[in-house]
N, C-alpha and C positions, 0 to 999 in steps of 0.2 A: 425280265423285269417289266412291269407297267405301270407306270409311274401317272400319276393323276393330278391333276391341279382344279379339287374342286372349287363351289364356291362360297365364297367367303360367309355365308348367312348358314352352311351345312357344318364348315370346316373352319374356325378362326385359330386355329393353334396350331398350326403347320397349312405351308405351302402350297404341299404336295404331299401324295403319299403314293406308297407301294400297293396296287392292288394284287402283286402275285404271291405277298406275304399274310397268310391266311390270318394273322392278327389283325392286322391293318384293314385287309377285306371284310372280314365280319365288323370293325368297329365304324369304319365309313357305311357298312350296312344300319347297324345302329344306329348313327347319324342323321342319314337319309329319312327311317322311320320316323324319328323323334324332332328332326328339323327341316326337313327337307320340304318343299313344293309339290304341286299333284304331277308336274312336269317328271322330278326327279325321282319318285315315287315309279309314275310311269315306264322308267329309264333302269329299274333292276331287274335282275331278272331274277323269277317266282320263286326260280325251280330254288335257288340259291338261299333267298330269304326263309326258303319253307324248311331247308338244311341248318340254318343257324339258328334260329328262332329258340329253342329250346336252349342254343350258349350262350344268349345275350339278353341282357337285364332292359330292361322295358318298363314304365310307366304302366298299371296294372290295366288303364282302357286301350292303350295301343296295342297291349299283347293281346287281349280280349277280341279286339278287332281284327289281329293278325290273324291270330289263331283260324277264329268263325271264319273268317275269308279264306282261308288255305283250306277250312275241312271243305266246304262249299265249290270251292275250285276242285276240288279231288274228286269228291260226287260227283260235279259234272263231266269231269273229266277222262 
């Protein structure tokens, strides 16, 4: 179990959460995107967000952005 205590400006409705519970993972990913800081943004990792991205509902310019930035990262990659 990995338990998480983000912060309160990403996460206001719980404490804490489970990051080994693949629900929970992908919705603090969600989170992070939609609210989070360039820190905490910083602080995912790609490989993860580039895996969910298609499960989780997004704002039409974040996914937009996500999206081009992950084709972009793969090209160069």
């Amino acid at each position: 179990m990995s338990i998480y205590t983000p912060p309160r400006y990403i996460v206001w409705s719980t404490d804490q959460i489970d990051l080994s519970d693949p629900f929970q993972h992908r919705w603090y990913i969600w989170q992070v995107l939609t609210h989070g800081r360039a820190e905490d943004i910083r602080a995912l990792n790609l490989d993860e967000v580039a895996d969910v991205l298609d499960e989780i509902v997004l704002p039409e310019d974040v996914r937009n952005l996500w999206e081009r930035f992950l084709e972009i990262r793969c090209a160069e990659g």
